[in-house]
Residue, then its C-alpha position, 0 to 999 in steps of 0.5 A: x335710871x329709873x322707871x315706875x310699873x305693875x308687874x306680876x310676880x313669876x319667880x322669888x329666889x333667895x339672895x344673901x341673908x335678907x334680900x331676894x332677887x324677883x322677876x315679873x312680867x310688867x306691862x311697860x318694862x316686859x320681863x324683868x329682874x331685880x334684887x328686893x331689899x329685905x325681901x326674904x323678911x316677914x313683911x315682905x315675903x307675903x306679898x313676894x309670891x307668884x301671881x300677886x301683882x305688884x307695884x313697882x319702882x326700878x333703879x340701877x346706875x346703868x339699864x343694863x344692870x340688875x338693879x334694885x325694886x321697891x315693891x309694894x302690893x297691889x293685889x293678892x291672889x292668895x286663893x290660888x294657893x289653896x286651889x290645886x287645879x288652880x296653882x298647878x295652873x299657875x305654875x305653869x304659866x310663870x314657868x312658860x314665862x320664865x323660859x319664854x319671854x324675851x327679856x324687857x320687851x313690852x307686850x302690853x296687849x299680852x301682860x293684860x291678857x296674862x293678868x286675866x287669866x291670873x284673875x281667872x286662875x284665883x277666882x278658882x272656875x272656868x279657867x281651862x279654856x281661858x289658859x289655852x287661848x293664852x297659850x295660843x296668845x302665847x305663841x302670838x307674842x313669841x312670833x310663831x302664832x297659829x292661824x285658826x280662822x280659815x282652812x288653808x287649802x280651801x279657803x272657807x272656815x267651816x269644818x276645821x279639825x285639824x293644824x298643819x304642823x308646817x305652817x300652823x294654819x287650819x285645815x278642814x276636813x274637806x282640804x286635809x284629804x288623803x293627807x289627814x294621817x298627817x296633821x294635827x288634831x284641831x281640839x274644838x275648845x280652841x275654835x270656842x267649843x267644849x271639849x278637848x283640852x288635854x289634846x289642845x295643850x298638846x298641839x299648843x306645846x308641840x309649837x312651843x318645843x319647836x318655837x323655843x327649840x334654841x332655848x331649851x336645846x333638846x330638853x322638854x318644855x318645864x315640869x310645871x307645865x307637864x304637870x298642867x297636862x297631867x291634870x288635863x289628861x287624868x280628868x279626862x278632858 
């Protein structure tokens, strides 16, 4: 079997002396594993680096084997390693990936979303509002998305402030009533205001623990993203 697709590079790990065993998030193939020929060489191993993006040709004898790659760069995105903010950001959006996505399954509205915020990520401004959509793009693809547009008890979409953490819709501040102590603040960033991204990430991450409950089986969401709302947390947002 073969196949030819751009993907983005989430995670490098060494095989053998001079291989590496890759996986990337394509736009045709979704998420995806295979052994690199000499990927741990000079040559290779520069442009083998999370965020690049990378031109990609899959071969195996069967589809359910790892199978190999051949790559080839097709866009660097290198100033993220030199941006703390920004690799922190990136770290936590291949981490997400890793653990979330489901193998081989194309989301392509979603891959290009990702690339954007990848793009996003190494032009080093104005990203944070961009990540926190692509978390609530996130949760879409995985199938347990958030309904923010309209308040869930009455119907209008004006005045919304808070989620109902049963069904993931909005509720407005008129609708929540006597029952406000037990909802979820609604951030105004994600509604396209300013303000309020340590507190978005936190409802974002409470549907991602409950969503992905059966895979991480009690365990938190990765450490590269508790780092992500570390940073949003200290800088006060």
């Amino acid at each position: 079997m073969e196949w030819r697709d751009e993907g983005l590079l989430l995670a490098v790990r060494p095989h053998g002396e001079t291989a590496a065993i890759i996986e990337v998030f394509t736009a045709a193939h979704g998420r995806h594993g295979g052994v690199v020929r000499g990927g741990a060489s000079r040559r290779m191993a520069p442009f083998l680096q999370p965020g690049h993006q990378l031109d990609l040709t899959w071969r195996a004898r069967l589809g359910e084997h790892l199978g190999h790659f051949t790559a080839e760069p097709l866009r660097s995105r290198a100033a993220i390693l030199a941006d703390r903010r920004a690799l922190t950001g990136l770290n936590a959006l291949c981490a997400l990936l890793c653990l979330a996505l489901p193998e081989r399954e194309p989301l392509p509205e979603f891959f290009a979303q990702t690339v954007a915020l990848t793009d996003a990520l190494a032009a080093g401004r104005g990203w944070e509002p961009l990540y926190l959509r692509w978390e609530l793009a996130l949760l879409d693809a995985l199938g347990f998305g958030l309904d923010l547009t309209a308040c869930a008890v009455t119907g209008t979409g004006d005045d919304l402030v808070y989620v109902s953490p049963r069904s993931g819709r909005a509720v407005s501040r008129a609708g929540a009533g006597d029952w406000a102590d037990r909802l979820l603040p609604l951030p105004p960033v994600l509604l396209g205001g300013a303000g309020g991204h340590a507190a978005a990430l936190a409802l974002t991450g409470f549907f991602l623990t409950r969503g992905l409950g059966p895979i991480l089986h009690g365990r938190p969401l990765p450490e590269a993203r508790n780092r992500l709302a570390d940073l949003f947390t200290r800088d006060g947002h």
